[in-house]
C-alpha positions, 0 to 999 in steps of 0.5 A: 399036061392032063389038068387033073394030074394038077388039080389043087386040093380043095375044089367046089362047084358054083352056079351064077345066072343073070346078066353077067356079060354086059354087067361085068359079073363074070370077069369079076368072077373069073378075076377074083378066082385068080386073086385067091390063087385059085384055079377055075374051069367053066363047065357050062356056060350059057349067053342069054340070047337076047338083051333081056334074057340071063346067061348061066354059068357054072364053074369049077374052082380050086384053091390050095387051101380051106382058108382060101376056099371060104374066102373064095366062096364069100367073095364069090357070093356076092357077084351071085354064085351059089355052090351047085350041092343044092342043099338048104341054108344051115341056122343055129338058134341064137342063145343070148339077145345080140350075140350071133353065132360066129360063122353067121352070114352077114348080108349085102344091099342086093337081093338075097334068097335063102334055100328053106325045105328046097324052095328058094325064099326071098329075104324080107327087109333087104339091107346090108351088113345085117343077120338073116333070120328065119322063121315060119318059112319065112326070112328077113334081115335083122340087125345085130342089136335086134337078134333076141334068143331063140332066134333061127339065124342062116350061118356058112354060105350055103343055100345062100343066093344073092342076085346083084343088081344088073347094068341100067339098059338106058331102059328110061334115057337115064344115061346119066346113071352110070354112077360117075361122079363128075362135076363136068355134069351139066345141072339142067341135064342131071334135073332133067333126068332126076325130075323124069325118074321121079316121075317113074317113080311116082308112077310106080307107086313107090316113095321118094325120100329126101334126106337133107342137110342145113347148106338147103337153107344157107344155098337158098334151097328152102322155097324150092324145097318147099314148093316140092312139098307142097306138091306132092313129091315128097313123102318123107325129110331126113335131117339133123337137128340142124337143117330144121333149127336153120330152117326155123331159124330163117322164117323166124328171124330172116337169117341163117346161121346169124347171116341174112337170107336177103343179102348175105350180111351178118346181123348185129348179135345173129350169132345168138339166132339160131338159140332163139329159134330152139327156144321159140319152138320149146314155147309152143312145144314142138315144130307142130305146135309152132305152125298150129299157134301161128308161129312159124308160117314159112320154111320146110318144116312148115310145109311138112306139117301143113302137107302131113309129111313125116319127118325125122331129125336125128340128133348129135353130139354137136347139136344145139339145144337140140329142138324137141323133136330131134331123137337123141337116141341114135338106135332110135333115130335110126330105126325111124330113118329105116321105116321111112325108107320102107317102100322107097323107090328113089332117095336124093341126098343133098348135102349132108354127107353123115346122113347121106352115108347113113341113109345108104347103108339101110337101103336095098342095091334097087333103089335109086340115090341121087347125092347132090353136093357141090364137094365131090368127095361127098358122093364119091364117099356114098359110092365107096361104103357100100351104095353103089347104086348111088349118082354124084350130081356135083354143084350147089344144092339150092341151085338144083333144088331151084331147077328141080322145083322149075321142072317139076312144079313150075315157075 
């Protein structure tokens, strides 16, 4: 039977290039056609000839509808098809601040190139479920709650290019990498893996940020933590309010959450503990304050202010006190939590899974998560929203820190 006596009435063209063999791309691709009663013929396809050398395909599709059609074309975007028309991407002019227009593009972590005057452009500020402006020739993702009238935003999924990111060739030994969640992962393994891309990282010039939650102080994790600080291999600490009033708390007064950090026991009125630190800080007006008077001589916060690391503790509802450098504003947190982030090269999240996923959806699909959390749901949530580029190391936070701060700084 001549297939073009069969052809489905709505039909397109796409182009996809990169590693889409050993990266699963194409039988994704070729899946999703399927899923959207779809029909495809591969027109050209073209294997990279060697491990480094991108393949190249372009294929027909068809579907029984439009509807199917944009929902195929929108899917298909993701795993880096772009229809083959070769025109440039579409914008209309945002007429009121927040609202976009109602077919706008909504972006993925992965890296994305917009079509402006035949050339392709590369959008700056890479993140997720953000809008792509344009402006002076140049593009970048805006939030929501950024856009302003007047603004130029890309709608409709032409002259769109997004480029997933390919399989991890092992380029560095990291064969832990490979984004399963296990807690049959030995810890001495996973540091030793996570201490070497930190080298890589560091050698490349680019950010490690660690986003950390209170379980660092009752596991134990505060002096390796710190020894990590003092060293030099951490730029930036996202946390709650709760990580720096624990924290504060155990330097202070010798307890977490009203339990000694010496022997686990509960002190006699520790409940109060943590309310006595918050007040402690607002005397000497804020955590700098505190170390700069004499107060507070030990902890992670110490350390940050003593080695000039920035720092943001990003309030909630449940928060104590809170200390008075927590940012009660969550637009505001969140916008210190993504300058912070700029630049990053690797994040390791060790137990907090609200910030973790936070964290994750700000960040482009090339940089490196390791999530450390003795529950494995944790990562696997990390994972599921989203960041996919994330790797589940399940065991206790202050037992990784230890080994981490062992392979790194030294005993």
């Amino acid at each position: 039977m001549d297939p073009a006596t069969n052809a489905l009435p709505f039909h397109e063209t796409v182009e996809a290039q990169g590693h889409l063999i050993d990266s699963h791309i194409m039988e994704r691709i070729f899946d999703t056609v399927v899923e959207c009663q779809g029909r495809f013929e591969v027109e050209i396809f073209q294997i990279g000839r060697t491990n480094s050398d991108p393949s190249h395909l372009r294929l027909r599709v068809e579907t029984p509808s439009r509807e199917l059609m944009d929902q195929l074309l929108g899917q298909l975007l993701g795993f880096g098809c772009t229809p083959a028309d070769g025109g440039d991407a579409e914008t209309r002019i945002v007429d009121r601040d927040c609202c976009a227009p109602e077919d706008f593009y909504s972006t993925t972590n992965h890296r994305t190139q917009v079509r402006l005057g035949g050339q392709w452009i590369i959008v700056e500020r890479q993140r997720m479920d953000a809008m792509v402006v344009v402006s002076g020739g140049r593009a970048s993702c805006r939030r929501l709650r950024d856009l302003r009238a007047g603004d130029a935003v890309v709608v409709g999924m032409r002259g769109i290019r997004v480029i997933p990111e390919s399989k991890e060739r092992d380029r560095l030994g990291f064969s832990f990498m490979s984004n399963e969640i296990s807690s049959e992962r030995q810890v001495e393994t996973a540091v030793r893996q996570t201490a070497a891309l930190m080298e890589s990282v560091r050698a490349d010039g680019k950010k490690i940020v660690f986003v950390a939650g209170p379980v660092v102080v009752h596991t134990g994790g505060v002096e390796p933590l710190s020894s990590l600080i003092r060293a030099g291999w951490v730029d930036a600490v996202l946390a709650g309010n709760a990580l720096a009033v624990h924290d504060i708390e155990a330097s202070l007064l010798g307890t977490s959450l009203g339990v000694r950090v010496a022997d686990g026991r509960l002190e006699e009125h520790g409940h109060r503990n943590h309310m006595r630190a918050i007040n402690a800080v607002y005397h000497c007006g804020n955590i700098a304050g505190a170390v700069e008077s004499g107060r507070l001589t030990s902890g992670v916060m110490y350390e940050c202010v003593k080695a000039k690391v920035p720092f943001v503790l990003a309030g909630s509802l449940r928060d104590d006190g809170p200390l008075p450098d927590t940012i009660t504003d969550m637009n505001e947190a969140q916008d210190a939590y993504n300058e912070h982030l700029q630049g990053a090269g690797l994040v390791l999240c060790l137990s907090s899974m609200l910030h973790s996923i936070a964290t994750g959806n700000m960040l482009p699909s090339w940089v490196r998560i390791v999530c450390v959390d003795i529950n494995p749901a944790v990562a696997t949530k990390v994972s599921d929203r989203g960041t996919g580029q994330a790797v589940g190391v399940v065991t206790d936070v202050g037992l990784f820190l230890d080994h981490l701060s062992k392979k790194l700084v030294g005993a």
